[in-house]
C-alpha positions as CSV (number, residue, x, y, z in Angstrom):
1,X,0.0,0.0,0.0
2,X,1.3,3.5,-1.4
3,X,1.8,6.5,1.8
4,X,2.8,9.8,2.2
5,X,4.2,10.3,5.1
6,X,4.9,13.8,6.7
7,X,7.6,14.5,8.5
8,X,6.9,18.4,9.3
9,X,5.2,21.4,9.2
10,X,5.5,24.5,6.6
11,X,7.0,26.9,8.9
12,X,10.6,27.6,9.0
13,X,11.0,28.9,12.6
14,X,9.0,26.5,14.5
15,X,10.1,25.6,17.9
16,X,7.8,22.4,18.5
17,X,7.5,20.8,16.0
18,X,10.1,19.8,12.7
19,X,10.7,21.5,9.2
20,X,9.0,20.8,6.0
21,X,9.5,17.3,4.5
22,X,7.5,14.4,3.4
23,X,8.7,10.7,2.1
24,X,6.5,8.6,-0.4
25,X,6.5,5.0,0.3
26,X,5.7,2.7,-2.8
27,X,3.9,-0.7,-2.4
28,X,7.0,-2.4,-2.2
29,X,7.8,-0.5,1.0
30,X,10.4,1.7,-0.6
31,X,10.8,5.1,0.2
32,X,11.4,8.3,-1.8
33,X,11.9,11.6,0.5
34,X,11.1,15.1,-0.3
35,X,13.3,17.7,1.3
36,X,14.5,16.8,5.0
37,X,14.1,20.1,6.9
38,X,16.7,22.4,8.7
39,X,18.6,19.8,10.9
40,X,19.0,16.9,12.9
41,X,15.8,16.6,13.6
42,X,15.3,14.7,10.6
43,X,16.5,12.1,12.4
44,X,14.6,12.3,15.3
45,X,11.2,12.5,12.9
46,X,12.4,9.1,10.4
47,X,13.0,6.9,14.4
48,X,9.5,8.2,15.3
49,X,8.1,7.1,12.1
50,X,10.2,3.5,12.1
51,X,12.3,4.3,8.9
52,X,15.7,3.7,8.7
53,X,18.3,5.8,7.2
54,X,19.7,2.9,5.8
55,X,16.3,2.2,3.8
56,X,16.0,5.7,2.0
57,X,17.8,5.6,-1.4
58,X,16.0,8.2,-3.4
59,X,15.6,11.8,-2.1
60,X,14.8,15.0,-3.8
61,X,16.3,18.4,-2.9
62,X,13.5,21.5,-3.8
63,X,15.5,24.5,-3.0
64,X,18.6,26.2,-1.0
65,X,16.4,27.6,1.8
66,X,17.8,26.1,5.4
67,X,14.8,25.1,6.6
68,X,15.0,22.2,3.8
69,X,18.9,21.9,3.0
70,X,20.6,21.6,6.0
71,X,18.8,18.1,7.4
72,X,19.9,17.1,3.8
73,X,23.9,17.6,5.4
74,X,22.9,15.2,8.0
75,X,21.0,13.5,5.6
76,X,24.6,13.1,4.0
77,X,26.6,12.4,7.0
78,X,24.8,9.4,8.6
79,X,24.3,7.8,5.1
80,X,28.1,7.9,4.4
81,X,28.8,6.9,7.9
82,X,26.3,3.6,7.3
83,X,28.3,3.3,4.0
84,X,31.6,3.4,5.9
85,X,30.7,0.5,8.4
86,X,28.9,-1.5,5.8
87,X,25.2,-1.7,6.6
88,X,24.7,0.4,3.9
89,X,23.6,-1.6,0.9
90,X,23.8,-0.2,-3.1
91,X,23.8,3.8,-3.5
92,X,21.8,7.1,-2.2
93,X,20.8,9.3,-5.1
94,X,19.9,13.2,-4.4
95,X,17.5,15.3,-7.2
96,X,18.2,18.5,-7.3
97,X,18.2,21.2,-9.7
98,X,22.1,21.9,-11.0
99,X,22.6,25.2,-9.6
100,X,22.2,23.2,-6.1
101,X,24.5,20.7,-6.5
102,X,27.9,22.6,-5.7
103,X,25.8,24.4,-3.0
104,X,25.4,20.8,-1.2
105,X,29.2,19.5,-2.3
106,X,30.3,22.9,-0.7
107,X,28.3,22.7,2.7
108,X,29.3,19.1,2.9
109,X,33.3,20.0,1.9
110,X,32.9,22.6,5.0
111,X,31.4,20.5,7.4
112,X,32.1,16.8,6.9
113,X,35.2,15.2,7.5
114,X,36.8,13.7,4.4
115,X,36.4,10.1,4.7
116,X,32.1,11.4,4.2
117,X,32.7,13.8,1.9
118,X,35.0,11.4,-0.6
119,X,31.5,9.2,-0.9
120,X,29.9,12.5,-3.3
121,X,29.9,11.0,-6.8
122,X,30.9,7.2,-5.9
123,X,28.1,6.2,-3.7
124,X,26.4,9.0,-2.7
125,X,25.1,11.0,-6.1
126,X,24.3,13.8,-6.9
127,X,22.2,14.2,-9.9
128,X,20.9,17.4,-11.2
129,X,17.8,17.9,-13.2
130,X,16.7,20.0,-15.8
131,X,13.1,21.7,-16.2
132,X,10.5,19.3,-17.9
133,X,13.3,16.5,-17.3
134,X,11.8,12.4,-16.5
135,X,13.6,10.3,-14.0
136,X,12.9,6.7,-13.0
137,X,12.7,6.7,-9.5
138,X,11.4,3.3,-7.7
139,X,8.6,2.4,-10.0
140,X,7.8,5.8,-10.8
141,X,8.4,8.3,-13.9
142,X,9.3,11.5,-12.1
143,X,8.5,14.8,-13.9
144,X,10.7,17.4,-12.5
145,X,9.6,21.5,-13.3
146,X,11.0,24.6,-12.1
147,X,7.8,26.3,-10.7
148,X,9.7,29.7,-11.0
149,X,10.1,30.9,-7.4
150,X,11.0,34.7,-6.9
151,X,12.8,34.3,-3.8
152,X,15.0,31.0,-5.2
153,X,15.1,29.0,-7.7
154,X,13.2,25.5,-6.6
155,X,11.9,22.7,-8.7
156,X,8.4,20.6,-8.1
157,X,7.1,17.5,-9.6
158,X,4.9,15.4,-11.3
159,X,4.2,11.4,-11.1
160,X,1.7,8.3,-11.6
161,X,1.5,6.4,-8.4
162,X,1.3,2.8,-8.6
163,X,-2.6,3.2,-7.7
164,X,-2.8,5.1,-11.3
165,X,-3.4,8.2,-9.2
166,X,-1.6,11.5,-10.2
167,X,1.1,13.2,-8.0
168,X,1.8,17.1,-8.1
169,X,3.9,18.9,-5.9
170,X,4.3,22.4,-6.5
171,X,6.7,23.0,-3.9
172,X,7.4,25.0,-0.9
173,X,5.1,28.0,-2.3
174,X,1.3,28.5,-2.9
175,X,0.2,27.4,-6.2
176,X,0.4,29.5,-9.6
177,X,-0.6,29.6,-12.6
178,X,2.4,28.5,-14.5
179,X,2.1,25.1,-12.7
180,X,-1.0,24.6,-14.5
181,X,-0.3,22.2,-17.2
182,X,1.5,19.9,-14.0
183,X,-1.3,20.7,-11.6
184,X,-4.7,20.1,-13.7
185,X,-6.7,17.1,-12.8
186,X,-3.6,16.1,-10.1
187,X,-5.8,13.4,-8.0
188,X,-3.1,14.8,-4.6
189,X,-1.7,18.4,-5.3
190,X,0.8,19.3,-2.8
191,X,1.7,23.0,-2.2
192,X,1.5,25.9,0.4
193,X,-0.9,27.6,2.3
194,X,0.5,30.4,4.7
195,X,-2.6,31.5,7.0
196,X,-6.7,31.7,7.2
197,X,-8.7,34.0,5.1
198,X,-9.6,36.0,8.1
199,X,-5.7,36.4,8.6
200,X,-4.9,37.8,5.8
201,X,-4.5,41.8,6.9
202,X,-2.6,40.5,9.7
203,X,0.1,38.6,7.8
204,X,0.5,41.5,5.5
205,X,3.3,40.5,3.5
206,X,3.4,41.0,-0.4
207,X,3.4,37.0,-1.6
208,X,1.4,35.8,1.3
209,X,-1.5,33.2,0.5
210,X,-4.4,32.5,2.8
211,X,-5.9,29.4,3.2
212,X,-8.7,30.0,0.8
213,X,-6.5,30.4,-2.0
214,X,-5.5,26.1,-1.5
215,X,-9.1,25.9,-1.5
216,X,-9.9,28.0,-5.1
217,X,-7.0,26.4,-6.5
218,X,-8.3,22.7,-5.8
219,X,-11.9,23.6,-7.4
220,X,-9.9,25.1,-10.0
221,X,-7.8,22.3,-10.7
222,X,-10.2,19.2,-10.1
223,X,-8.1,18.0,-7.8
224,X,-9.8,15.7,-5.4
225,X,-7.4,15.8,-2.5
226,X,-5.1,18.4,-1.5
227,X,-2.7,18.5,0.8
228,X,-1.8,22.3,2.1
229,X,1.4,22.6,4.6
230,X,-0.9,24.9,6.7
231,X,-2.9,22.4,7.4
232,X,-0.3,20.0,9.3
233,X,1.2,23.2,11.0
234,X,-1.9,23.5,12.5
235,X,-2.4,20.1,14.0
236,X,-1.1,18.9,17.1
237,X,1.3,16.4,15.8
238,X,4.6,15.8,14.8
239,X,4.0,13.5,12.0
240,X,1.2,12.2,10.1
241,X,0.8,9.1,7.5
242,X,-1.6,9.3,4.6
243,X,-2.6,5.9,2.6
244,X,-3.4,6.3,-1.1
């Protein structure tokens, strides 16, 4: 049975809770992970969730913002360290557009010691991706698009589940219209949502979205189920699991 499991909320600065990510598990039980938040804590969310490191070979990298690079360093780390004492079977491949891949070789060249860093581009891969590029990842064809962020450059995607059901995530950013052709018809459209309707004067900040805006764009899109990051900030949980 396919799941998305979510591993945090869509707020950078939260204090009780983790970053933005999410993992897909396929109905083999195989896992491919979207973004791993701003730090350890990654960790601390996969143990609560009973997945191990060791078990996540595909993950995909959105954008350069902290709050979803850095857990990719310790993403990294503990991967290479499995690697180095051999419980660490075949290799871990990271999406990512290519203007992040020398920002992640970089971090990790500052941080890591060697004998971690030495595994980038033998066992641990970095492979960049192009707008409108396919991937085979698990049993999935992967459509990667840059959704053309203002405030960085960050890449979505599209994909057929093995239940037949359509995939899109647009990112760490409230839908727009440019998605459209990836977004239409999506049977679970991923994106953000950044406060209520009735918030909206308070949060006033230029790009903000309120919560009604996920709601126009679902109706808009025919999307039958939509997942907003608002929506898990605001429950009182940590994680959550969500069976296709």
């Amino acid at each position: 049975m396919e799941k998305l499991i979510v591993l945090g909320t869509g707020n950078a600065s939260v204090t009780k809770c983790y970053n933005t990510c999410s993992i897909i598990q396929d109905k083999k039980g195989r896992y491919f992970m979207i973004d791993a938040g701003g730090g350890n804590g990654i960790l601390t969310q996969l143990e609560k969730m009973n997945i191990p490191v060791t078990e996540i070979h595909d993950i995909f990298l959105t954008h350069e913002h902290t709050d979803h690079l850095l857990g990719m360093i310790w993403m990294i780390r503990v991967i290479g360290q499995a690697i180095q004492k051999g419980k660490y079977e075949g290799n871990c491949t990271i999406y990512c557009h290519d203007g992040l891949v020398n920002v992640l070789k970089t971090i990790c060249e500052l941080t890591l010691v060697k004998k971690i860093t030495k595994l980038i581009g033998d066992r641990i891969i970095l492979c960049p991706v192009q707008d409108g590029e396919e991937k085979q990842i698990l049993d999935y064809k992967v459509k990667f698009f840059d959704i053309r962020s203002t405030k960085a450059r960050q890449f979505g995607f599209v994909t057929t589940l093995n239940n037949g059901k359509r995939l899109t995530f647009c990112g760490d950013e409230p839908y727009q219209e440019h998605c459209f052709e990836y977004a239409y018809q999506t049977d679970y459209f991923l994106h953000e949502a950044f406060c209520l309707d009735k918030e909206k004067d308070e949060f006033n900040i230029p790009y903000i979205r309120e919560l009604k805006s996920w709601l126009i764009a679902s109706t808009k899109l025919n999307s039958p189920f939509s997942y907003s990051n608002f929506i898990i900030q605001q429950l009182p949980i940590f994680s959550l699991r969500i069976i296709f």
